[in-house]
C-alpha positions as CSV (number, residue, x, y, z in Angstrom):
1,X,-4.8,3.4,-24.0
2,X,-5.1,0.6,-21.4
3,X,-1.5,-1.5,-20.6
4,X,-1.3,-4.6,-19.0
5,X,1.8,-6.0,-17.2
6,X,1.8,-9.4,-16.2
7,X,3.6,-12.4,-15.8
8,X,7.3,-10.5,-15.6
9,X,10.1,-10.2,-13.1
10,X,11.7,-7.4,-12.2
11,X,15.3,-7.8,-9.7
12,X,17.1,-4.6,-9.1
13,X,15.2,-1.8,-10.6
14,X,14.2,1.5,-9.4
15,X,16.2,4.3,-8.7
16,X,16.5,5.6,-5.0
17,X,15.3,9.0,-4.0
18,X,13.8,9.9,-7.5
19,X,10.1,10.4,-7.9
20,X,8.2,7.7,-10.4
21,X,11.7,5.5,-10.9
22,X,9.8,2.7,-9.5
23,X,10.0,-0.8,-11.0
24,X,6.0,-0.1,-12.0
25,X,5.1,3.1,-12.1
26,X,1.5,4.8,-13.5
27,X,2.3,8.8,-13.3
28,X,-0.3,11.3,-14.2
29,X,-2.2,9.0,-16.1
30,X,-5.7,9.8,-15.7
31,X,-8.6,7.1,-16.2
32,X,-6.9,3.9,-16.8
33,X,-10.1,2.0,-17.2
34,X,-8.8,-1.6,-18.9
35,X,-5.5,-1.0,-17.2
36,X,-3.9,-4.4,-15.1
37,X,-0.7,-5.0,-13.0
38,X,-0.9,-9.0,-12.5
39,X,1.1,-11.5,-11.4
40,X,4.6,-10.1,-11.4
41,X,7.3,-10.1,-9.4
42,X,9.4,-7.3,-8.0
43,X,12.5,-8.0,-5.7
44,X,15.6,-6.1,-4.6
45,X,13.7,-2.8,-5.6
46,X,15.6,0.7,-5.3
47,X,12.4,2.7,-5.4
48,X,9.1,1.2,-3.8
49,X,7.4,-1.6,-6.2
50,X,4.2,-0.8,-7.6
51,X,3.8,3.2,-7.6
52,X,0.3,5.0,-9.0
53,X,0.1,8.9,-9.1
54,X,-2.7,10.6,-10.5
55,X,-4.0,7.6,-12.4
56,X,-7.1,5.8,-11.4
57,X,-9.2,2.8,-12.4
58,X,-6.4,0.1,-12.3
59,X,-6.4,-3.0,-11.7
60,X,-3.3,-4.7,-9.4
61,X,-3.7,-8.0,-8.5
62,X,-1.5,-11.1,-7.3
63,X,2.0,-9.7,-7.8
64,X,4.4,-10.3,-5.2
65,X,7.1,-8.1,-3.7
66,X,10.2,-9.2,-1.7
67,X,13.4,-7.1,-0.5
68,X,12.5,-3.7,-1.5
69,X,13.1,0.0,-0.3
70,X,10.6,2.7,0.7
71,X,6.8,1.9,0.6
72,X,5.8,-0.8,-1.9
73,X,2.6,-0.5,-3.2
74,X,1.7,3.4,-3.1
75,X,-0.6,5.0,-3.8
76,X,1.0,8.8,-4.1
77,X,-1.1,12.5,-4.8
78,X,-4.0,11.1,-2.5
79,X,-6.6,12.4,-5.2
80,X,-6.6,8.7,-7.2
81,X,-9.6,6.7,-7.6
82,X,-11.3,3.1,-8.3
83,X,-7.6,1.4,-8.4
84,X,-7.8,-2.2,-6.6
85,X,-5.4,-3.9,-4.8
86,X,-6.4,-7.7,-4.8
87,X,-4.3,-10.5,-3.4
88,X,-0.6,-8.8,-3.5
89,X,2.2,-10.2,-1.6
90,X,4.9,-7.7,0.3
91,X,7.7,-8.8,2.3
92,X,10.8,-7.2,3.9
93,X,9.9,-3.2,3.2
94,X,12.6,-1.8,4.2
95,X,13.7,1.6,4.9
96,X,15.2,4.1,2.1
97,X,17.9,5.7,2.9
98,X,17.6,8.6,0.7
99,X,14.3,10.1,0.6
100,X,12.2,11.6,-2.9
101,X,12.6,15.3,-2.3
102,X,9.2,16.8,-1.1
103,X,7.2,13.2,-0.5
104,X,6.1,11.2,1.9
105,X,8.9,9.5,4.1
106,X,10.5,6.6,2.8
107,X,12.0,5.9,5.7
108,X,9.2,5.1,7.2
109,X,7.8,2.8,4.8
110,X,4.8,1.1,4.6
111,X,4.2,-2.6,2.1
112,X,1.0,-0.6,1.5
113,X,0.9,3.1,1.3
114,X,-2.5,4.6,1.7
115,X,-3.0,8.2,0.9
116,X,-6.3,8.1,-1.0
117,X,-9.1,6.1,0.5
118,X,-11.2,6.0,-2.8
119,X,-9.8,2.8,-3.8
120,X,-10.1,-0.9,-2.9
121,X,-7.7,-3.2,-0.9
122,X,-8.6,-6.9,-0.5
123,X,-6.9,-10.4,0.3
124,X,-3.2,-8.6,0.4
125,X,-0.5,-9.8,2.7
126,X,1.9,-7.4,4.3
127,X,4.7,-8.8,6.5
128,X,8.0,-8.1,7.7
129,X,7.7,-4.2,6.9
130,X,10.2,-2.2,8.8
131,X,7.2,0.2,9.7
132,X,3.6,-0.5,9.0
133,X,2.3,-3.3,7.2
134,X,-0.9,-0.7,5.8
135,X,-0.5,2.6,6.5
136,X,-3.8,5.3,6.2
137,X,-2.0,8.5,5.8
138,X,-4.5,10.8,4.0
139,X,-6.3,14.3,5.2
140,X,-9.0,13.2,3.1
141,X,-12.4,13.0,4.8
142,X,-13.4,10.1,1.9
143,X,-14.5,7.0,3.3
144,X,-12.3,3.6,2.2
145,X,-14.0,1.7,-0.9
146,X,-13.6,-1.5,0.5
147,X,-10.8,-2.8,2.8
148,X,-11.4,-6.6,3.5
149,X,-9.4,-10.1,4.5
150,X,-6.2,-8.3,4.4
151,X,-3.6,-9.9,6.6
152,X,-0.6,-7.8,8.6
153,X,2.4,-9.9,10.1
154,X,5.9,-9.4,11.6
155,X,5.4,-5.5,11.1
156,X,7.8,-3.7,13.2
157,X,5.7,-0.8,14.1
158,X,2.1,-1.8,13.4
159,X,0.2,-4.4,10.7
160,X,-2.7,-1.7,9.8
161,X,-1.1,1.8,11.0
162,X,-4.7,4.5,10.8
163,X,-2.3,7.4,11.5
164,X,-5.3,10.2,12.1
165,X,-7.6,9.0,9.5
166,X,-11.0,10.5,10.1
167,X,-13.3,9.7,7.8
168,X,-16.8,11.8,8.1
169,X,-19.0,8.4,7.9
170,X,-17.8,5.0,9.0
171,X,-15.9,3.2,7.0
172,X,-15.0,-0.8,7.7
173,X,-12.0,-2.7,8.0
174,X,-13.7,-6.0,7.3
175,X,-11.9,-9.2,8.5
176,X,-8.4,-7.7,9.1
177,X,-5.6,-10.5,10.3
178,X,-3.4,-8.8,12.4
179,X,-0.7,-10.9,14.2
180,X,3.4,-11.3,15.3
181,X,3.8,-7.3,14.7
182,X,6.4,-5.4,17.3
183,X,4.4,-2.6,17.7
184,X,0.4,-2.6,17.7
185,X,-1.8,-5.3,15.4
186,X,-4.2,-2.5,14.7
187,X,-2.5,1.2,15.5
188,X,-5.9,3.4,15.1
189,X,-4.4,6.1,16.8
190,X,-5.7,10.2,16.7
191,X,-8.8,8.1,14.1
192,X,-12.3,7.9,14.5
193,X,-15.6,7.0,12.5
194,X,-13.4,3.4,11.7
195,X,-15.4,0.4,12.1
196,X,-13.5,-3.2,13.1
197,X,-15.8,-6.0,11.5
198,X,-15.1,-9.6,12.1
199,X,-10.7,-10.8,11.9
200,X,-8.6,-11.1,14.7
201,X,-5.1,-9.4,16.1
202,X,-2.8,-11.4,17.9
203,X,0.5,-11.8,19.3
């Protein structure tokens, strides 16, 4: 059955180093057509913010995410589908100190965790991250859905981390706003068949 969460506040949930004890969490859920995460709020988060494993079709729009630990909006197995990321908010990722045994490193976290390109990221704003901003870290060959007017800032690392994504046909990074990171703007490092269209890195 489709759920919608929207409109609520969550301050101090999560539960460090265990797998799916995020504030939201979608695990092994399948096709969650009619599905919505909108316009909540997550702060002083234990365990990442909004966290999708094996579920696909969901919708996750306009939340906003301050003060949290490990990567914030992930997506986890790599194999999810037709999820969209639409106008989110993360700020201050910061690094978890202990890690989910046998998953990607929290302590390098990214506000958005990319490990399946088959899903869509628009008009999201990453800054502050104690890593990368958005961070492509996926052996899949898949080309991203869409992955437009996204903005990185104050990233310590990079704002838009590629990390040896290599997609097999281009795939665009439309309008990406990349400014005021440490480390890179746009890190597209070990990558190839990634197209840059239009937006700007600065600073």
């Amino acid at each position: 059955a489709a759920q919608t969460i929207k409109g609520a506040a969550f301050v101090g949930f999560g539960q460090e180093g265990l797998l799916g004890r995020s504030p939201i969490a979608f695990s092994q859920a399948g096709d969650s057509t009619g599905s919505s995460v909108k316009k909540n709020a997550i702060s002083a988060s234990k365990n990442r913010c909004v966290h999708i494993s094996g579920s696909d079709n969901i919708e996750v729009h306009d939340n906003v995410a301050y003060d949290t630990l490990g990567h914030c909006y992930a997506l986890q197995e790599g194999t999810e589908t037709g999820n969209a990321f639409v106008g989110n908010l993360g700020a201050l990722t910061r690094k978890a100190s202990t890690l989910i045994a046998g998953e990607s490193d929290d302590t390098d976290p990214a506000t958005f965790y990319i490990s399946a390109p088959g899903n869509a990221w628009s008009s999201n704003v990453a800054g502050g991250s104690e890593s990368s901003g958005f961070l492509f870290d996926t052996l899949s060959t898949d080309s991203v859905t869409s992955f437009a007017d996204n903005i990185a800032h104050s990233n310590l690392i990079a704002g838009v981390n590629t990390e040896s994504y290599n997609p097999s046909a281009a795939t665009t990074l439309s309008n990406t706003k990349a400014f005021r990171n440490n480390g890179s703007g746009l890190r597209l490092g070990s990558s190839s068949n990634i197209v840059l269209d239009g937006g700007y890195a600065a600073d």
